[in-house]
N, C-alpha and C positions, 0 to 999 in steps of 0.2 A: 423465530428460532431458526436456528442453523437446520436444514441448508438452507442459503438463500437464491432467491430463483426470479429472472427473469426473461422477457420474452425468448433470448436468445442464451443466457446464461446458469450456471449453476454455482453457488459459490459454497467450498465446505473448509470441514478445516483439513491438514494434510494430516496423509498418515507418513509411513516407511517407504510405501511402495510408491511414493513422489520422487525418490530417487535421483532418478534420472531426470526428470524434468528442472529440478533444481541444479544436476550438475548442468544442466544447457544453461539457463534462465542466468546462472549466476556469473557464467564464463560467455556472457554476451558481452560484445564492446560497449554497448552505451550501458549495461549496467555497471562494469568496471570504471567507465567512466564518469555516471552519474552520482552511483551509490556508492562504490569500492569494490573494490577487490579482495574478497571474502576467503581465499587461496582453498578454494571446493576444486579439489585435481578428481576426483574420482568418485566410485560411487557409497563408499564407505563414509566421507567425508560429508557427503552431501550429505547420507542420512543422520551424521551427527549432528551436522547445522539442524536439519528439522527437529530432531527432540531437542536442541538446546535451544533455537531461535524462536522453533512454530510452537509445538508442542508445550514448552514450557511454557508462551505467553498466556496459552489457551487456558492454563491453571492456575497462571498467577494473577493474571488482570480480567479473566473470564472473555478475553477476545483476542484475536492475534491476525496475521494475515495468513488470508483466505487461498485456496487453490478454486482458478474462476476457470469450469468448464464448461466447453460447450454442449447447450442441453441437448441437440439435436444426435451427435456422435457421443461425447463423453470423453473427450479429447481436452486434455488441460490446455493450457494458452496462455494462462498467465496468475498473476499472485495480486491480491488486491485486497485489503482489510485496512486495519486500525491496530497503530504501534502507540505501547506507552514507554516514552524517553526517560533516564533521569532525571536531564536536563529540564523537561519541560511539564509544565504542570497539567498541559489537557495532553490526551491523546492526540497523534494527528494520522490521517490517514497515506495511507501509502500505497503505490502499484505499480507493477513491470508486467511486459507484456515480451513472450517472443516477439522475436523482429518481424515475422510473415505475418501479425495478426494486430499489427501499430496501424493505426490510421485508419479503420473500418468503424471505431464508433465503440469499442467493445471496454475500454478502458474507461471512457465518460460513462459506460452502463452501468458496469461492476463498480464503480466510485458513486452514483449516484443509490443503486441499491445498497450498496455497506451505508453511506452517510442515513438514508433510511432506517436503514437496523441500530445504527449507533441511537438515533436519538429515538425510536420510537420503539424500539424491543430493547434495547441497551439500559435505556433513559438517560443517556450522558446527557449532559449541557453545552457542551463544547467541543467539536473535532476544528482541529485547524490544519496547516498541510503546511510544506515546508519544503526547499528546492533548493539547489546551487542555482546564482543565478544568470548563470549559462546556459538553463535548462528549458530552453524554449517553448517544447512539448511539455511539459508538467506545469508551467505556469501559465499554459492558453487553459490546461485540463482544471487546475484549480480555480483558475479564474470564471470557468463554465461552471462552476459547481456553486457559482456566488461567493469566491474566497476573494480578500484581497490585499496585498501586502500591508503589512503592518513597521515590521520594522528587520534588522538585520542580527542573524542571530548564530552562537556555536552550538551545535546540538552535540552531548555525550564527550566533551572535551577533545571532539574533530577541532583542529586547526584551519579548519576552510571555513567561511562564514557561507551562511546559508540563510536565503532570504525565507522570512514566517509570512503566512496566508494565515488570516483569519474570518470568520465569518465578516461579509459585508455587514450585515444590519448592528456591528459592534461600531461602525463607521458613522453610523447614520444621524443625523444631527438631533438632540433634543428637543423634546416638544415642548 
């Protein structure tokens, strides 16, 4: 059960008082340009997105994404859980990470404990993940997690196609 916690991380779900870290997180360039552009100008804004984004996944699907802090300080750093689409029938997992704390190893953590929680306190069956596939960093990070592309797909009637990761062992030949 929530929180979840790992050697170096904490992951919970957001409250109100994330604020500000979602007005940074979300007014990042590679999140603008991976995810979108969620038009979060301020700090009223951003805490609408959480109860309408976070807070409500949290009750509607019993999981949402995560605010991933560091255990040591208690310092947020990034957003990392499991999104249920319209579009798509499994959940898939998702994560951003401020830009100072990309590339240390903390987003394969936080992804590897959610996919943990997803199938063994969760008990889902399937998370899959899912990328623009321009997304160079999210497709090394899925593909470390044992995801592998499947096929090319519109999530939520986006017009951009976006490449689907799914569990390797869905790949794996017949016995």
């Amino acid at each position: 059960m929530l929180p979840i916690k790992t050697s170096r991380l904490i992951l919970r779900e957001a409250t109100h008082d994330d604020a500000a870290f979602i007005l940074e997180l979300l007014n990042q360039p590679d999140w603008i340009e991976y995810i979108g552009n969620r038009n979060i100008g301020d700090l009223a804004s951003a805490a609408v997105y959480i109860n309408e984004r976070l807070i409500s996944a949290y009750h509607a699907n019993g999981f949402g994404l995560y605010m991933v802090d560091l255990a040591k300080t208690g310092a947020t750093i990034g957003l990392c859980g499991l999104v249920k689409r319209q579009s798509l029938p499994d959940p898939d997992i998702g994560f951003a990470f401020l830009k100072e704390w990309q590339g240390k190893g903390f987003a394969r953590e936080a992804a590897e404990a959610t996919l943990e929680y997803a199938y063994h306190e969760l008990g889902l069956e399937r998370v899959v993940g899912f990328t623009l596939p321009e997304n160079n960093r999210s497709i090394r990070l899925l593909e470390s997690l044992g995801m592998v592309f499947d096929r090319t797909v519109f999530v939520d009637g986006d017009r951009e196609a976006c490449n689907l990761y799914v569990p390797a062992r869905e790949h794996e030949p017949a016995a």
